[in-house]
C-alpha positions in Angstrom: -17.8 -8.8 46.7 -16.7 -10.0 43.5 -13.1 -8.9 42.5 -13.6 -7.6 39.2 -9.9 -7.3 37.2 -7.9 -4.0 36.9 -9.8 -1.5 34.1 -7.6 1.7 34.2 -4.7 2.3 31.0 -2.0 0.2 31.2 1.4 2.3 31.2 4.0 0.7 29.0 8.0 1.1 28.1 8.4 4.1 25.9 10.2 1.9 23.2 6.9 -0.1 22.9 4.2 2.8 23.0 6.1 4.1 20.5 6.2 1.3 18.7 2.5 1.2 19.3 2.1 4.6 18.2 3.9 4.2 14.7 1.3 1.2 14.2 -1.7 3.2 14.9 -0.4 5.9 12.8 -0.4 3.6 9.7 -3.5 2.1 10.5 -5.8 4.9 11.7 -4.5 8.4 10.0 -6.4 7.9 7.0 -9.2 7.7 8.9 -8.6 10.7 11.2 -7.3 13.0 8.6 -10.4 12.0 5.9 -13.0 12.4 8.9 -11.0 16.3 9.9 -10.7 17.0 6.3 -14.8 17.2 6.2 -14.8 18.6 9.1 -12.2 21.4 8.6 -12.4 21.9 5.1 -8.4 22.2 4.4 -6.3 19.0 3.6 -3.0 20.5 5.0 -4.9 21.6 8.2 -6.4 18.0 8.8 -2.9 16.6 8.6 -1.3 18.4 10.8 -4.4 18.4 13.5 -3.9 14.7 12.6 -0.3 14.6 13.9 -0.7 16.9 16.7 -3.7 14.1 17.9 -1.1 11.8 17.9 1.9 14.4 19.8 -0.8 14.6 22.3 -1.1 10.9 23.0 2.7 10.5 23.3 2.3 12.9 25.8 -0.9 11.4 27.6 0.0 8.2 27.2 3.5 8.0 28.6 2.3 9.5 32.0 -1.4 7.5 32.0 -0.9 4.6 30.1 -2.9 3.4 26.7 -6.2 4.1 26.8 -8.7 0.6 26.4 -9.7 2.1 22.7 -6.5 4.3 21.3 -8.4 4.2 18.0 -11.6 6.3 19.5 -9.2 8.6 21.5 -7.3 9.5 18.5 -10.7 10.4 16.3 -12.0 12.3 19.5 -8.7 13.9 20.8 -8.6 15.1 16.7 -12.4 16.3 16.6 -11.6 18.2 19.7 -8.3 19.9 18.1 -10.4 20.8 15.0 -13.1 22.4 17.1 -10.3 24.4 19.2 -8.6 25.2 15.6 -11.9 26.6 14.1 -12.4 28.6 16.9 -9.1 30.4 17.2 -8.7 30.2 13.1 -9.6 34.1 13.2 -8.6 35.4 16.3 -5.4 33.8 17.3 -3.8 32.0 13.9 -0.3 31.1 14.5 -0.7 31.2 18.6 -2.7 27.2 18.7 -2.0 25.1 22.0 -2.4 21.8 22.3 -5.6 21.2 24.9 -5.8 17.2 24.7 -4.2 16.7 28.3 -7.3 18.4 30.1 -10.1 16.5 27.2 -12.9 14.7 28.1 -13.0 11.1 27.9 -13.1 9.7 24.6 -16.5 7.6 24.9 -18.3 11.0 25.0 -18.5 10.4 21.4 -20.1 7.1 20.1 -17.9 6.5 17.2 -19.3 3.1 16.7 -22.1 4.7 15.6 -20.5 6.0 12.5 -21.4 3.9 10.2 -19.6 2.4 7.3 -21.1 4.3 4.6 -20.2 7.2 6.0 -16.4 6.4 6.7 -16.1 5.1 2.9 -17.5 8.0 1.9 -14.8 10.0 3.9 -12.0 7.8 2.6 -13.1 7.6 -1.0 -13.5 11.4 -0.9 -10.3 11.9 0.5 -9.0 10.0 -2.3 -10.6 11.9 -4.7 -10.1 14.9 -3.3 -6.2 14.4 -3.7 -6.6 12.9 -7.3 -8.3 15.8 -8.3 -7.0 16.7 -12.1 -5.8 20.0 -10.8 -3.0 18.0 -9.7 -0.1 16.4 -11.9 -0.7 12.6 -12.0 2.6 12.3 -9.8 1.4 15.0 -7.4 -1.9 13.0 -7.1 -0.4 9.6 -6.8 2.3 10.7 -3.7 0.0 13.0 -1.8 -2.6 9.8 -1.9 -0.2 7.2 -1.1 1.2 9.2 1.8 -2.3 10.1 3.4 -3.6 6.7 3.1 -0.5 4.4 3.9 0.4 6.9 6.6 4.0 6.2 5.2 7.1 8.6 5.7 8.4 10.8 2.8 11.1 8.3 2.1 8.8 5.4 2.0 6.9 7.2 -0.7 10.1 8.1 -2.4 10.9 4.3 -2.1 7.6 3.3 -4.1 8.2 5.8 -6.4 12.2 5.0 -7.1 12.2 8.5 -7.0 14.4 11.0 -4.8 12.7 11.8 -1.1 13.5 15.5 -1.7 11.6 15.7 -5.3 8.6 14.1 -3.3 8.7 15.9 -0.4 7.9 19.4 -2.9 5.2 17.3 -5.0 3.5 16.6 -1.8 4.0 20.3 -0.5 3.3 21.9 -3.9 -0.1 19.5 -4.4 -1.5 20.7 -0.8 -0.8 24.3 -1.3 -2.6 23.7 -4.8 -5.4 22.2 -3.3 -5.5 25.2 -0.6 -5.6 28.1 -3.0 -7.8 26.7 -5.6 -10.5 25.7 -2.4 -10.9 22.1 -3.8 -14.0 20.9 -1.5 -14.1 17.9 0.1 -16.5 15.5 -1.4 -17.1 12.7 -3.5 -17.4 14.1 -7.7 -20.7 14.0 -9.6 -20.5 11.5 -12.2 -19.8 13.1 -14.9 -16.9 14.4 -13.5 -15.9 11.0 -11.6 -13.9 9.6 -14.9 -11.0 12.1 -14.9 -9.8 11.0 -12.0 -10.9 7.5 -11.8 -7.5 6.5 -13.2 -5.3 8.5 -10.5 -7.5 6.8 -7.4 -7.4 3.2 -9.0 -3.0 3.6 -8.9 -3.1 5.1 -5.7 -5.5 1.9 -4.3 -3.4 -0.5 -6.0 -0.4 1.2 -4.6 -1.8 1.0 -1.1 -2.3 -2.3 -1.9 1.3 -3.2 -3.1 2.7 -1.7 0.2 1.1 -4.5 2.1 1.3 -7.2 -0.3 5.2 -6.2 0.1 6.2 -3.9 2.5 8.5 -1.2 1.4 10.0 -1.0 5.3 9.8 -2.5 8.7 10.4 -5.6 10.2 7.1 -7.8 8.7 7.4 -8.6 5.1 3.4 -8.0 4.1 0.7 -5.5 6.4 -2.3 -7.4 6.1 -3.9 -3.9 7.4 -3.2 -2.6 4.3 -4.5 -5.0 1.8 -7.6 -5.6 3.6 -8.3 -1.4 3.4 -7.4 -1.7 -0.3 -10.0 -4.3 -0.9 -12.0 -2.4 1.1 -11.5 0.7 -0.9 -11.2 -0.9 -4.9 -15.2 -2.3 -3.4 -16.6 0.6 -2.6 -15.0 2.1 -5.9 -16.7 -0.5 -7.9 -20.0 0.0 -6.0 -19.8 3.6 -6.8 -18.5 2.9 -11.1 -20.3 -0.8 -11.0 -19.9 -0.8 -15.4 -16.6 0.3 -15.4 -14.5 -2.6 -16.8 -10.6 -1.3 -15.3 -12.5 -0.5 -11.8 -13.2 -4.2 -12.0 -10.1 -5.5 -13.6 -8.3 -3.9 -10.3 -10.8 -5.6 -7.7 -10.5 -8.4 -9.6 -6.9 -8.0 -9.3 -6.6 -7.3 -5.8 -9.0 -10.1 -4.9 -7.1 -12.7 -7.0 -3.4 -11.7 -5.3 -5.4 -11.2 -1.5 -6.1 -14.9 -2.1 -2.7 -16.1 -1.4 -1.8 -13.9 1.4 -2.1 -16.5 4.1 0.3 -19.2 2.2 2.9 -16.5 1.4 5.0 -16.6 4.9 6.4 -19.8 6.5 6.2 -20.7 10.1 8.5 -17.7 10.9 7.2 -15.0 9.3 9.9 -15.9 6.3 8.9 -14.9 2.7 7.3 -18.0 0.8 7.3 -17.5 -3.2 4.9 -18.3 -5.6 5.6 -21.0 -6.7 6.3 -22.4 -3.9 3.4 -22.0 -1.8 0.7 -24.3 -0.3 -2.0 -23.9 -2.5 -4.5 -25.1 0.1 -4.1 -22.1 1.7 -5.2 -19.8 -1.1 -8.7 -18.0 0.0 -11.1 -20.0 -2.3 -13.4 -17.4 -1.7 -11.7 -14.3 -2.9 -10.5 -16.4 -5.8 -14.5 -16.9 -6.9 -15.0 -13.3 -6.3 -11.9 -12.5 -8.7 -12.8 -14.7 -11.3 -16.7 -13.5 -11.4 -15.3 -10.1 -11.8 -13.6 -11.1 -15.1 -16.4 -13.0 -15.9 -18.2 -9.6 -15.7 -15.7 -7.4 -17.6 -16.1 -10.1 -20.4 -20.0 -9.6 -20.1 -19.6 -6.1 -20.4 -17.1 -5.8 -23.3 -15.1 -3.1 -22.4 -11.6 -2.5 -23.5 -9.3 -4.6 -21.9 -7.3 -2.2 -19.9 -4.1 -2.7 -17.8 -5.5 -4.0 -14.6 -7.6 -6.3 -16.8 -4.9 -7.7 -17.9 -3.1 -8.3 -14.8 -6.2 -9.7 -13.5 -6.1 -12.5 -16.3 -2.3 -12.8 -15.6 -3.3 -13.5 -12.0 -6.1 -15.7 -12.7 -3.8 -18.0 -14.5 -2.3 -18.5 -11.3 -5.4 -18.8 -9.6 -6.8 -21.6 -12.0 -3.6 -23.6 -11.5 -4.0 -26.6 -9.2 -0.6 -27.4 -9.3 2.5 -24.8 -10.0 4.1 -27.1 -12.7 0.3 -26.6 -14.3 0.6 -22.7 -14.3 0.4 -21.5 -18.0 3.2 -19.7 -18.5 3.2 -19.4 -22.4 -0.5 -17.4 -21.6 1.3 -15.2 -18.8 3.8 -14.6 -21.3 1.5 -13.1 -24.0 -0.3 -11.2 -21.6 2.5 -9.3 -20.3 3.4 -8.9 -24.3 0.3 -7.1 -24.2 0.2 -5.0 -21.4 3.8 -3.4 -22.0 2.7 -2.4 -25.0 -0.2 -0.4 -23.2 1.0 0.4 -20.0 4.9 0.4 -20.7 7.4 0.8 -17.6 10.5 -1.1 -16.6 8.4 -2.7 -13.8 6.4 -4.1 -15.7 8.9 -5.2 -18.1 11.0 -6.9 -15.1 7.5 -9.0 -14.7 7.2 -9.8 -18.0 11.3 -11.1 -17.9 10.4 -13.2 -15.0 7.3 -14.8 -16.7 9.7 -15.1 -19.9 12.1 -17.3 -18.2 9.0 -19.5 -16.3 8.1 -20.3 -20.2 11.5 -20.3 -22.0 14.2 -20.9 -19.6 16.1 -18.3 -17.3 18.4 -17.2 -20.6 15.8 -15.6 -22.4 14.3 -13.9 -19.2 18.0 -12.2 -18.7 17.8 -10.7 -21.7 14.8 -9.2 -20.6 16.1 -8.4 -16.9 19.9 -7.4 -17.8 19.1 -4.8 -20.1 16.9 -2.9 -17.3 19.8 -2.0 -15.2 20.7 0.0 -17.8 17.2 2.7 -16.7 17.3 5.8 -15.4 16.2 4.5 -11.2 16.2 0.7 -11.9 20.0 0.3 -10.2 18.4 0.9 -7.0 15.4 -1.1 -7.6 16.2 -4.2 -5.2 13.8 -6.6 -6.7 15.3 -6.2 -10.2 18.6 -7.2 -8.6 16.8 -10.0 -6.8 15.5 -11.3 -9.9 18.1 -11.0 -11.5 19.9 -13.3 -9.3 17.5 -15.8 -9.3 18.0 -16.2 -13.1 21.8 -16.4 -12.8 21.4 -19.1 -10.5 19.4 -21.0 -12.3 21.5 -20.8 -15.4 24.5 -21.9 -13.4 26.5 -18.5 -12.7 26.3 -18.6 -9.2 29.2 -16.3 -8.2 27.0 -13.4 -10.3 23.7 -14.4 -8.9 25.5 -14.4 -5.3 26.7 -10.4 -6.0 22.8 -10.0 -7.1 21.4 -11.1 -4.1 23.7 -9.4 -1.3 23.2 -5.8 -3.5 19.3 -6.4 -3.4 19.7 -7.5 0.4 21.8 -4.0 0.8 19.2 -1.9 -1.0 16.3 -3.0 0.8 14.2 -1.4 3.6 12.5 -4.6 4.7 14.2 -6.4 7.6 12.8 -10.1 6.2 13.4 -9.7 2.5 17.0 -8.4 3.7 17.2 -11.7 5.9 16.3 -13.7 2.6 18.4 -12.4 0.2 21.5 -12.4 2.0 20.4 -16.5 2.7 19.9 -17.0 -0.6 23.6 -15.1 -1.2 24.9 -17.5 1.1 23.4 -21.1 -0.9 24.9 -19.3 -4.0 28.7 -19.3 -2.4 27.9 -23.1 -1.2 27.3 -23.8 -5.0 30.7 -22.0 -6.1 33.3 -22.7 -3.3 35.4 -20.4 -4.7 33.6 -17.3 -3.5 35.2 -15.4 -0.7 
């Protein structure tokens, strides 16, 4: 007989299940709370029969090992928790038990069969679900983020620059709003789609910002995340296919997606813009990005705010070379969209586009002036820009402070490694420094 190689779970060190765990969490808890949400009708309950899925796989786990597909037993362990819950929902509220240990296997349920329509319907509805206009646009955009990242209060907070305790109540506040005026799960009519397009179009290009740039964590981009909010700014086109700010954001998406690959170096280190292997840009999502300007230009709409950034990003995307980047035209765009869409964020962008067209001076006085804002001080890119102007102007001993206060404010473990090297070429350049 044919020896046939060891099938059962494999148990691993608690340190890397729940390493394991955290993962999953990010990756699949969208999924499981969307799919409970249609099932159970109640955001708040679907999150918490999300998170008790996952308390019941610590448990299982640890003693059986990792099941062969943690994803499936997740959604099924969940399914089966919603089922329990809807049965005791009258009779025994308040007195639930968890009941995954005795479950049945997960491949009772064939959730390949689910197909993709039917998922993006579930995450698209979720989105709009928590973007309803019931909500206050912050509300909207922190409850969203949160469900769909799977990231921690502080995470959101971090995204935000905005205290974890003032968005720990939006998030509470927004599902008990949700709750008492029975919001249903489901994707809007559309003709009530457009007052809440603009809420789900920041909250997908949030999600996609958190794994373009991680706000935490060890890895510097999460790849998962950019590819679900592609994903997600698709099927939102698909579903508004004339709306020309829905495109301006895939277009956007599409056109930054397109460098992923060439923006670490051999050890996962950050590689910037400019200084990446152009090669390696996806030549294919850079086609896709450009025909989707090509079609807002076709369809004449008002240039919007992703639009624009869409056309900023395209500059790079036409540029062969770095030195042939058209900074002058980046420069006018940005012009225009803080005049639409102002915020220091954008503002910091348009500083750093200033001084790739003028020289570093004029982007500080851009960049100097926004420490100066109300939650900008904390803001460790500003102070990372920051020092990357003072060190191209020559004041190296300020640009060095800039760069170890952005390596101290940071939650990411490789963009802390990189500033405090680039602190370190900044005291080689002025011995002086202690």
């Amino acid at each position: 007989m044919t020896d046939h190689p060891e099938t059962s779970p494999r148990r691993q060190p608690e340190d890397e299940l729940d390493q394991q765990l955290a993962a999953l969490w990010r990756v699949e808890s969208a999924r499981v709370i969307a799919r409970l949400t249609r099932q159970v009708g109640d955001l708040d309950t679907a999150e918490e029969l999300a998170q008790d899925a996952f308390v019941a796989a610590v448990q299982k786990w640890r003693e059986d090992g990792v099941p062969d597909n943690p994803a499936a037993w997740l959604s099924t362990t969940a399914r089966y928790l919603a089922v329990d819950r809807i049965r005791r929902r009258d009779t025994q509220r308040g007195k639930y038990h968890l009941v995954a240990a005795s479950q049945p296997q997960a491949q009772e349920y064939d959730l390949d069969k689910i197909v993709d329509g039917d998922l993006a319907d579930d995450l698209l509805g979720l989105i709009f679900m928590a973007c309803h206009p019931i909500l206050s646009p912050d509300a909207r955009s922190a409850l969203t983020l949160k469900l769909v990242c799977g990231l921690s209060t502080d995470d959101v907070a971090r995204a935000f620059l905005t205290p974890a305790s003032t968005i720990a109540q939006r998030i509470v506040r927004a599902k008990r709003t949700l709750a008492a005026a029975k919001v249903r799960f489901e994707l809007p009519s559309e003709s009530e789609r457009p007052a809440r397009l603009d809420a789900v179009r920041e909250v997908i290009y949030l999600v996609f910002n958190e794994g373009y740039t991680a706000t935490s964590g060890d890895q510097w981009m999460r790849g998962d995340l950019c590819a679900e909010a592609l994903r997600l700014g698709r099927m939102l086109a698909a579903l508004t296919p004339s709306d020309t700010e829905t495109l301006g954001l895939l277009s956007l998406i599409e056109l930054q997606a397109s460098r992923l690959r060439a923006r670490t170096g051999p050890n996962g280190e950050p590689v910037l813009l400019l200084d990446q292997d152009r090669t390696r840009w996806d030549r294919l999502l850079i086609h896709r990005g450009l025909a989707n300007i090509d079609r807002i230009e076709r369809l004449g709409g008002t240039v919007g705010p992703y639009a624009l950034q869409a056309a900023i990003a395209a500059c790079h995307a036409r540029a062969t070379l770095a030195e042939d980047t058209d900074w002058e035209r980046i420069t006018a765009l940005y012009d225009g969209l803080v005049r639409i869409s102002p915020s220091p964020v954008v503002e910091l962008n348009r500083g750093v586009a200033t001084a790739q067209a003028f020289g570093p001076e004029a982007g500080l006085e851009i960049v100097l002036p926004l420490f100066d804002v109300a939650g900008m001080q904390d803001y460790h890119l500003l102070s990372a820009v920051a020092g990357d102007m003072l060190c191209r102007s020559g004041a190296h001993e300020q640009a060095r402070q800039h760069f170890l206060r952005a390596a101290e404010l940071t939650q990411n473990g490789v963009e802390r490694t990189t500033m405090q090297s680039r602190a370190a070429q900044c005291a080689a350049m002025h011995p002086t420094s202690p």
